[in-house]
C-alpha positions, 0 to 999 in steps of 0.5 A: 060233254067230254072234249075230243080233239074233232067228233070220234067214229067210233066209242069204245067202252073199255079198254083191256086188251080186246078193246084196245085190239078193236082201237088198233085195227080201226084206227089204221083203217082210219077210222077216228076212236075214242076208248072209255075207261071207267077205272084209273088204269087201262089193262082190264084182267091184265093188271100188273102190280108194282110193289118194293121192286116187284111186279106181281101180276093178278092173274098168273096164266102163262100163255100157250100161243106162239108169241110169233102169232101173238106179235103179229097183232097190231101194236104187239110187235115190241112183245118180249116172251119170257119162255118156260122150260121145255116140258113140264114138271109134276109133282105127286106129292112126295118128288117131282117127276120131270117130262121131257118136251117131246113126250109132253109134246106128243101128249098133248096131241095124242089127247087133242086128237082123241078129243076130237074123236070121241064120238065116231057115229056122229063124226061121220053123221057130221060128214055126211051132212056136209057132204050133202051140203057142200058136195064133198067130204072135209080134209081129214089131212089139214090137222094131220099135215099141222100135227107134223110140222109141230112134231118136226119143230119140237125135234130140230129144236130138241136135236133129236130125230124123230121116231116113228110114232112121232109121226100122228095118225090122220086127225078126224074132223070135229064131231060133237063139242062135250064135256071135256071129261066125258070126251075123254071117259069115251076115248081115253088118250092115256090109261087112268094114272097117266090122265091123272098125273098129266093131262088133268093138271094141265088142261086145268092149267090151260084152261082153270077148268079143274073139273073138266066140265069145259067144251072138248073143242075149246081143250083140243085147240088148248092142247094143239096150241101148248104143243106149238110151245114153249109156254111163256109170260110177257116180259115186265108183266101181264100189262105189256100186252095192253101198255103197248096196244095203248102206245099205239094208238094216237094220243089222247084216244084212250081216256080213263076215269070215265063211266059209261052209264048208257049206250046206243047206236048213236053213242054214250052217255056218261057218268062225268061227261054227259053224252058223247056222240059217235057213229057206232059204240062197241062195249068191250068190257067184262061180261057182267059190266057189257050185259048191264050196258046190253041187256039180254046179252049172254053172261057165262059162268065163270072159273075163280082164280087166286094168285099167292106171290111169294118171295125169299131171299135169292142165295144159293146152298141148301133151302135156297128158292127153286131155279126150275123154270118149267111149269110145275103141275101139283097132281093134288092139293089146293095148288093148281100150279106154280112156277119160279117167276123171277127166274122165268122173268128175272124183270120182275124181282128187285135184286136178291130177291125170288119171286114164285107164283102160284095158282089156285082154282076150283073151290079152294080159290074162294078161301080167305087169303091167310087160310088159302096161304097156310094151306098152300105152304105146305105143298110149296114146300114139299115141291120147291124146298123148305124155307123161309117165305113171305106172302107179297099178295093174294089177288083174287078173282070170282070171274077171273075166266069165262067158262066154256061148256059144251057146246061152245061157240068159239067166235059169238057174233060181235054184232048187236045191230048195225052201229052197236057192237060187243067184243071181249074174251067172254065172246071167243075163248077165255084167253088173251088171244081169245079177247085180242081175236074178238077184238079184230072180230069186231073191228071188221065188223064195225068196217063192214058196216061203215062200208070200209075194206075188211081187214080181211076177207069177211063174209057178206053178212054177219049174225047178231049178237045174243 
């Protein structure tokens, strides 16, 4: 039997970040945990590769979430953001254009908006049975009265005043949840060439959904949150976000190297240690891993990602790596996006040393590492300047990101039954605020039924998981 220090309340199986998230809220409620961790390593997704000086993350995503929210998390307080230019960079295949944060700004709520109102007759068969059932019609001002504080932000940050049309038309409330594409095909927010050059290559950035075949809900809340910007990476790494939910959490809670085979009401059993015995389990890994523990749960499809990693020498002159900052949103080609991570985070280069981050998605992302590199070189090239590359890594992960078609359920239920509980990305957005937001989701949950005050106000029952 694995030794713990006293009997746990509670077994956690997994232990990236919604796992480590769910330990965190629990643990100040004061509730004992014991977090299980088949790998080595603690992180999940969120891994971090050291190599000659470099730190080269698996899944290069830059967070589009104010790191002041995502701080606020227990545990994430030390969060250093390593922000991105404002705007964005697009590059067409012959130059990059570069787009100011303001328009950038506005377009994405510009397009978040007409997301929500694609479909205007069942809006408003929307209000009307809400009207029927609560009485009253929703708040159309909420998202409107949001959009403008975003807006007045961006100016005092820009120091420029705002003009008219920076002030958005009221947002309606959410009609039907459908295919981002076909959402956009019956509202456009720009005319053709513009969906083309920004929105397509960004939404593909934010969610590693190229073809737009994700929920329309899940890309207006995509949008709405880069237009809170800037976009950013943890500094030192992916892993800081679970490194710092791990070093606040007692010592001795999380161990490793430990694989949970089965689990029930009453706890775990595992491959080393035989069972363990608690008063609940929560099952808080990958989709794939948490139905083979919980049969019958659901497993979505997933998005393919490929991270290549490059670096060249850091001198200046002619040929010398890129110092832009921004995010740079190729409009063709297997590049989904690139970026100069060194600069945007020079901790994780050696001295004299670049280092640029490229993602690919879709099906290009599947190809061999050496055939995915030669492929991509070419375009690197023409976005960032010939010059003399050396491939530090290729990570690739078939399920890297949850997919979310439409329609999509923003907050699955984390309930199995009473004493059983799943949290992770794959139950909210597939996000990292996603998978921290399931794991406090759980975490209240697992509360309620211990019959301990909620973290905050939670409502009565809860529905289980399926």
């Amino acid at each position: 039997m694995l030794r713990t220090a006293s009997a746990v309340d509670v077994v956690i199986v997994g232990a990236g970040p919604a796992g480590l998230a769910a330990a965190r809220h629990l643990t100040g409620a004061g509730v004992s945990v014991a977090v299980l961790e088949a790998s080595p390593e603690i992180g999940g997704r969120s891994v971090t590769d050291h190599l000659d000086g470099f730190r080269l993350d698996h899944c290069g995503r830059p967070l589009a979430v104010s790191a002041a929210e995502l701080r606020r998390t227990p545990g994430l307080g030390e969060l250093t953001p390593r922000p991105f230019a404002p705007g964005l960079s697009v590059h067409n295949g012959q130059r990059v254009q570069r787009i100011s944060a303001p328009r950038t700004t506005r377009g994405a709520l510009s397009a978040a908006r007409a997301l929500v109102r694609a479909d205007r007759r069942t809006e408003r068969r929307t209000d009307r049975q809400a009207a029927r059932q609560t009485g009253r019609l929703p708040d159309r001002r909420a998202e409107q009265d949001a959009d403008r504080r975003t807006v007045r932000r961006l100016d005092r940050r820009t120091g420029r005043a705002a003009p008219s049309y920076a002030t958005p038309p009221a947002a309606p409330a959410p009609g039907v949840d459908r295919p981002i594409r076909d959402a956009l095909a019956s509202r456009p927010a720009f005319p053709p060439r513009a969906h083309d050059a920004f929105l397509r290559p960004l939404l593909g950035a934010l969610l590693c959904d190229p073809q737009l075949r994700g929920s329309s809900r899940g890309a207006a809340a995509a949008l709405r949150g880069y237009a809170e910007g800037p976009l950013w990476l943890p500094a030192g790494g992916a892993f800081a976000v679970p490194e710092l939910l791990a070093a606040a959490l007692p010592p001795g809670t999380v161990r490793t190297s430990v694989r949970v085979t089965a689990v029930s009401t009453t706890g775990v059993h595992t491959a080393e240690h035989g069972p363990v015995p608690c008063r609940a389990v929560l099952v808080a890994t990958g989709a794939r891993a948490a139905a083979e523990l919980l049969p019958g749960l659901r497993v979505p499809a997933f998005h393919p990602v490929t991270v290549l990693h490059h670096t060249a020498a850091a001198s200046g002159g002619r040929g010398a790596p890129s110092r832009d900052t921004a995010l740079i949103l190729p409009t063709d080609g297997p590049v989904a996006y690139t970026y100069a991570a060194g600069a945007i985070d020079p901790s994780r280069t050696p001295p004299g040393r670049a280092l640029l981050t490229t993602v690919v998605l879709g099906a290009a992302a599947g190809l061999p590492p050496a055939v995915l590199d030669r492929a991509v070189r070419p375009q690197l090239d023409r976005i960032h300047g010939a010059q003399s590359r050396e491939l530090l890594t290729t990570h690739h992960d078939p399920y890297a990101v949850p997919a979310m078609p439409a329609p999509h359920d923003p907050e699955r239920p984390v309930r199995v039954l009473a004493g059983l509980y799943v949290c992770g990305d794959h139950r909210d957005t597939g996000t990292l605020p996603g998978a921290l937001n399931s794991g406090r989701r759980a975490a209240r949950a697992i509360l309620q039924d211990f019959g301990l005050p909620a973290l905050t106000t939670e409502p009565d029952t809860l529905p289980a998981a399926a």
